[in-house]
C-alpha positions as a printed NumPy array, in Angstrom:
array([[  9.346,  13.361, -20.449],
       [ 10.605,  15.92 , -18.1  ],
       [ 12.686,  14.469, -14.898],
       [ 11.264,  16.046, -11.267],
       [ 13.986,  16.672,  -8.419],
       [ 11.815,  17.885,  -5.921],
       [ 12.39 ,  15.803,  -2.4  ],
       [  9.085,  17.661,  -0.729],
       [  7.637,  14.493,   0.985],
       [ 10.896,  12.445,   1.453],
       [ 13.107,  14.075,   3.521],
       [ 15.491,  11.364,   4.467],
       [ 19.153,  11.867,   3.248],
       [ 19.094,   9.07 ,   0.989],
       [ 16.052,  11.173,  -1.037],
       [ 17.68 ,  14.732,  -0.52 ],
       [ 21.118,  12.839,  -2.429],
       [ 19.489,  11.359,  -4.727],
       [ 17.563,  14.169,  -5.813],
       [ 20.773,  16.754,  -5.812],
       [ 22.718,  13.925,  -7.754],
       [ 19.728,  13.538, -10.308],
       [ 19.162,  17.53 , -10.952],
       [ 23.387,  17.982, -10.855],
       [ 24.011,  15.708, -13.456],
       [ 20.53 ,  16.402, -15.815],
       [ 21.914,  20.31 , -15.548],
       [ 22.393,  21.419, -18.662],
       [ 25.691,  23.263, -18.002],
       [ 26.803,  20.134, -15.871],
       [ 30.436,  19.652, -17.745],
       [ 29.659,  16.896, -20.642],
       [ 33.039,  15.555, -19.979],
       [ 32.681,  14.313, -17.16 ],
       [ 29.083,  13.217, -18.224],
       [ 30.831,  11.189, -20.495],
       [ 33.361,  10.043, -18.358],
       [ 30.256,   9.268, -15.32 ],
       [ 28.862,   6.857, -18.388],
       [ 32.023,   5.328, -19.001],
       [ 31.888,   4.179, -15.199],
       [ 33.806,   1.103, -14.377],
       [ 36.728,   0.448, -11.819],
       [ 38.352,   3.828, -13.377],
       [ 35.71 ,   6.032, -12.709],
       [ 36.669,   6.597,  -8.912],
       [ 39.609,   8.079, -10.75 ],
       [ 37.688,  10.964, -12.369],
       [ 37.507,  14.519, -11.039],
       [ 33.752,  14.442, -12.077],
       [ 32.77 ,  11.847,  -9.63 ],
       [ 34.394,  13.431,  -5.99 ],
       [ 32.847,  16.723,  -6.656],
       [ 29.376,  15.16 ,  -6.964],
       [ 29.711,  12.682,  -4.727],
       [ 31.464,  15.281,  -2.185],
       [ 29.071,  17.847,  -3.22 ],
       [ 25.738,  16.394,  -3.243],
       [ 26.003,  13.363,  -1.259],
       [ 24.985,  13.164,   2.805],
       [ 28.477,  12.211,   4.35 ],
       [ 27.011,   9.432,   6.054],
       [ 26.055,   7.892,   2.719],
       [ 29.68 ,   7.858,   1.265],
       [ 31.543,   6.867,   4.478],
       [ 32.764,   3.502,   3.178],
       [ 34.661,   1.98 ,  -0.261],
       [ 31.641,   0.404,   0.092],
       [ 29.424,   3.013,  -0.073],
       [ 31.81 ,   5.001,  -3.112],
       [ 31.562,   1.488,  -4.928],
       [ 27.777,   1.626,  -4.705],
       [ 27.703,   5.305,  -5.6  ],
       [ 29.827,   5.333,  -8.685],
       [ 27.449,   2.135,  -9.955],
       [ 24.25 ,   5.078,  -9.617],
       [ 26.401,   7.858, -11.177],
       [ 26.811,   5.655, -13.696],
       [ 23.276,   4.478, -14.332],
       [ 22.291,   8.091, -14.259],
       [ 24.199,   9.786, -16.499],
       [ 23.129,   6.901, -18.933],
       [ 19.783,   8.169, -18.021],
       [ 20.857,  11.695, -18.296],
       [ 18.25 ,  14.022, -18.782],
       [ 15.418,  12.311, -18.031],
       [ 16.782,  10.566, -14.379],
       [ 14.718,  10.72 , -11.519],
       [ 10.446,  11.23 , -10.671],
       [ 10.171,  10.387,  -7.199],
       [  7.286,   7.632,  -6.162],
       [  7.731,   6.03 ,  -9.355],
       [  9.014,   2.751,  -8.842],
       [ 11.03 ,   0.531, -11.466],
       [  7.961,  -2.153, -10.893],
       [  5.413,   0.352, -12.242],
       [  7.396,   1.848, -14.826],
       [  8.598,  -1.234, -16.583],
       [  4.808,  -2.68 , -16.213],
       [  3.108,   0.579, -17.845],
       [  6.278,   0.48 , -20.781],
       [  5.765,  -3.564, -21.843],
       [  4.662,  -7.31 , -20.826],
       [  7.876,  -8.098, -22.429],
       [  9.948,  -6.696, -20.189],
       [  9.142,  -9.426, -16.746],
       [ 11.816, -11.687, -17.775],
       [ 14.51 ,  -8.813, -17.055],
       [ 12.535,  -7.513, -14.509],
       [ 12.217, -11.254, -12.637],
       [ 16.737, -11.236, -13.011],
       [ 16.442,  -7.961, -11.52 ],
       [ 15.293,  -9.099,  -8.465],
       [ 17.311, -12.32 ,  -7.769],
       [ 20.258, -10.633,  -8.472],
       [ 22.606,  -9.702,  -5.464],
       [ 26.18 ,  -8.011,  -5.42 ],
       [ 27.583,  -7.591,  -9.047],
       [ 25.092,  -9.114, -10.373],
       [ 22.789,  -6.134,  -9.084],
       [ 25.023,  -3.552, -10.429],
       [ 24.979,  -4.843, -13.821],
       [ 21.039,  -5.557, -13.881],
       [ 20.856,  -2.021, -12.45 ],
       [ 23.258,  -0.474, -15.733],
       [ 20.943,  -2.508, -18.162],
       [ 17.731,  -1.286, -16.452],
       [ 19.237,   2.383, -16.938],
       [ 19.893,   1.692, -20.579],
       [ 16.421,   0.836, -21.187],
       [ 14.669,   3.301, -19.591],
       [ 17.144,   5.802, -21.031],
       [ 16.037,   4.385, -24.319],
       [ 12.6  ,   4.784, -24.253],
       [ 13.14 ,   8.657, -22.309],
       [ 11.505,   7.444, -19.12 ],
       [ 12.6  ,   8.388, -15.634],
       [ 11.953,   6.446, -12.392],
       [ 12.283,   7.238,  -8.563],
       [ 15.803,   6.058,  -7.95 ],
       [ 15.794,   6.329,  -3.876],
       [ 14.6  ,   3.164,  -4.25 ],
       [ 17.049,   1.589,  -6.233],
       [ 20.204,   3.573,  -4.692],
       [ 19.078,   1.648,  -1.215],
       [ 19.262,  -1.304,  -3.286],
       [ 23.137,  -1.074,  -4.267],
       [ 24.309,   0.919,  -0.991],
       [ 25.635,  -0.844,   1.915],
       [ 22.583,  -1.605,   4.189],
       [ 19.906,  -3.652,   6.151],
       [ 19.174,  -6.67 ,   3.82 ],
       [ 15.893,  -6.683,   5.493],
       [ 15.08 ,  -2.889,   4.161],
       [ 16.757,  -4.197,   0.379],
       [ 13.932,  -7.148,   0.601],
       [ 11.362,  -4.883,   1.258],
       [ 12.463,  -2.584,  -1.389],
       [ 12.377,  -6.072,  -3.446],
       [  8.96 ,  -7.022,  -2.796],
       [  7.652,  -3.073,  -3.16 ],
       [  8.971,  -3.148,  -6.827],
       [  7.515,  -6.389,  -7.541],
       [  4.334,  -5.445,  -6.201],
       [  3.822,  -2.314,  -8.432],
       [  5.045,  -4.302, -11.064],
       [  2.385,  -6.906, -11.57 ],
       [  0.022,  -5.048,  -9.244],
       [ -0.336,  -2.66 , -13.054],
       [ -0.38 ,  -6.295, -14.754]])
């Protein structure tokens, strides 16, 4: 399935990053070192070349103001360059995705969405793995706002949006 970076109807900085982070690293002539090394991830990966020119390049500045913020950021470069091609479709939610790809899949889904903190970023990682596995993209606005520094009321939203398309397809 082909990924779509298009930020037409959502023009909010959050959208326009995520989009120019999804079609950057998808690029074929985006260096595959530092694809690998954006995989790799982990504490080391604020180390890597590859991951200050993106996030300088292609990130709003008032999305990357914080450790915070560069913490939560490396955690989505991660999960998309697992994803790599096939990253981002906007209004396509992780709910209806993983409800049109299996039943199965609601008891990762349901740890998804309890999950806070570290927790979150590892839930998020194995969600990317999966979806990378079966070639399927999502709209990852959504789940950026999840891991970046924010209004917990906005992140419950977000919480109760996914879980609506997800068993609102059921």
């Amino acid at each position: 399935m082909m990924h779509e970076t298009t930020t037409a109807p959502e023009t909010s900085p959050l959208a326009r990053s995520v989009a120019s982070v999804a079609a950057t690293l998808s690029h074929p002539n985006f260096p595959k070192g530092d694809l690998a090394a954006l995989r790799r991830g982990g504490p080391s990966l604020v180390a890597t070349p590859g991951f200050w020119r993106v996030l300088l390049d292609r990130v709003d500045k008032g999305l990357r103001s914080t450790d915070q913020a560069e913490r939560a950021w490396a955690v989505i470069f991660q999960s998309m360059s697992i994803m790599a091609p096939n990253i981002h479709t906007p209004n396509r939610t992780l709910g209806a995705v993983l409800a049109d790809m299996s039943k199965s899949l609601e008891h990762r889904f349901l740890r998804l969405l309890r999950c806070r903190g570290e927790q979150l970023e590892d839930q998020i990682r194995l969600m990317a793995r999966l979806l990378a596995s079966n070639g399927t993209s999502v709209d990852w606005v959504s789940l950026a706002g999840l891991l970046l520094p924010g209004n917990d009321d906005a992140k419950d939203r977000t919480m109760h949006r996914l879980a609506r398309d997800y068993y609102g397809k059921k």
